[in-house]
C-alpha positions as CSV (number, residue, x, y, z in Angstrom):
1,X,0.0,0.0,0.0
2,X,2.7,2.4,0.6
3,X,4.2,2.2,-2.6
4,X,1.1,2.7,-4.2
5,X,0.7,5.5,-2.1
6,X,4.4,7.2,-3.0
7,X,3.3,6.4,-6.8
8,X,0.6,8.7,-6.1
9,X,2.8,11.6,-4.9
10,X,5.6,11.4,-7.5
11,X,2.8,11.7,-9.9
12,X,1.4,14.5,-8.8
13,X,4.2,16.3,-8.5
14,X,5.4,15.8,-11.6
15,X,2.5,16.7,-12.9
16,X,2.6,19.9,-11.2
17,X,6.2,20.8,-11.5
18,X,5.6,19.9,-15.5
19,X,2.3,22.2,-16.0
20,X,4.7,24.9,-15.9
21,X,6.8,24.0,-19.2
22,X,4.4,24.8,-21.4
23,X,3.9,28.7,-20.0
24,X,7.9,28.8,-19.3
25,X,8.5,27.8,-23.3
26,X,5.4,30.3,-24.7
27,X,6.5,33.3,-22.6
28,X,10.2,32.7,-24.0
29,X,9.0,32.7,-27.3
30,X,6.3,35.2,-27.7
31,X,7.7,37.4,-25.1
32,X,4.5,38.5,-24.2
33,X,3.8,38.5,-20.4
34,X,0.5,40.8,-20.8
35,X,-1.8,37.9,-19.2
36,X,0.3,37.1,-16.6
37,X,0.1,38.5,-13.0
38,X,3.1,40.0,-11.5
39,X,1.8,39.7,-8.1
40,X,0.4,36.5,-8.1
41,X,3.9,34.7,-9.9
42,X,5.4,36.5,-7.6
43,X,3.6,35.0,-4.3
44,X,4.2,32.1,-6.1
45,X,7.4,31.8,-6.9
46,X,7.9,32.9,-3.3
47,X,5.9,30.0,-1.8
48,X,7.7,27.2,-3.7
49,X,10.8,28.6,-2.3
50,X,9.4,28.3,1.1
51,X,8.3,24.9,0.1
52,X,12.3,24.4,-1.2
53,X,13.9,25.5,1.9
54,X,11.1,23.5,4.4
55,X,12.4,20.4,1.9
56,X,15.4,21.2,2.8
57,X,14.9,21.2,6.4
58,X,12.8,18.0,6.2
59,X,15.5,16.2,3.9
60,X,12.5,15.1,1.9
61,X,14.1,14.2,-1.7
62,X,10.6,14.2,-3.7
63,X,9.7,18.0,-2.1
64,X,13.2,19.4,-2.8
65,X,13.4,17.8,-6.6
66,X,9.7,18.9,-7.4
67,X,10.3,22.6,-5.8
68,X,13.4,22.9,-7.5
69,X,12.6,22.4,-11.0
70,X,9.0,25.0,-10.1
71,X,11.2,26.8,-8.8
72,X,13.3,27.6,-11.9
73,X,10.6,27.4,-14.2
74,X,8.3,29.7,-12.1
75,X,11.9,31.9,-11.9
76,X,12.1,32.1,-15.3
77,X,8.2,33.0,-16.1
78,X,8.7,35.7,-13.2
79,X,11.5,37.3,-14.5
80,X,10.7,37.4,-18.2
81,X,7.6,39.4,-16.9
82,X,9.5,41.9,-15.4
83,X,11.7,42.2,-18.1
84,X,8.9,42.4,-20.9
85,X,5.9,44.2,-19.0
């Protein structure tokens, strides 16, 4: 049952740490940031990092791999809005 249930999480968060690919790859190409909020990527981005470091603390491997890759793609998304708003 456990491994069924750790199946579970690894899915889910590569399925969330993933959804972000596809915005990270548009915004790079379009440059066009215009429907993204710069509050809200930046509460964001903010939060996974609070997730990183609390992964960290924890030494829990899944939470610091999945934050870290949001973390860089949320980065990037974040600052390309600055840059291009």
């Amino acid at each position: 049952m456990e491994n069924i249930i750790d199946t579970i999480g690894y899915c889910a968060a590569l399925l969330t740490t993933l959804s972000f690919l596809p915005q990270a790859i548009k915004t790079i190409k379009t440059k066009d940031t215009s429907g993204i909020s710069l509050i809200m990527y930046s509460m964001f981005t903010l939060g996974v990092f609070g997730w990183l470091v609390y992964g960290f603390i924890k030494n829990d491997i899944p939470l610091i791999m999945a934050n870290l890759v949001t973390l860089s793609l949320a980065g990037i998304i974040l600052r390309l809005k600055i840059k291009y708003k």
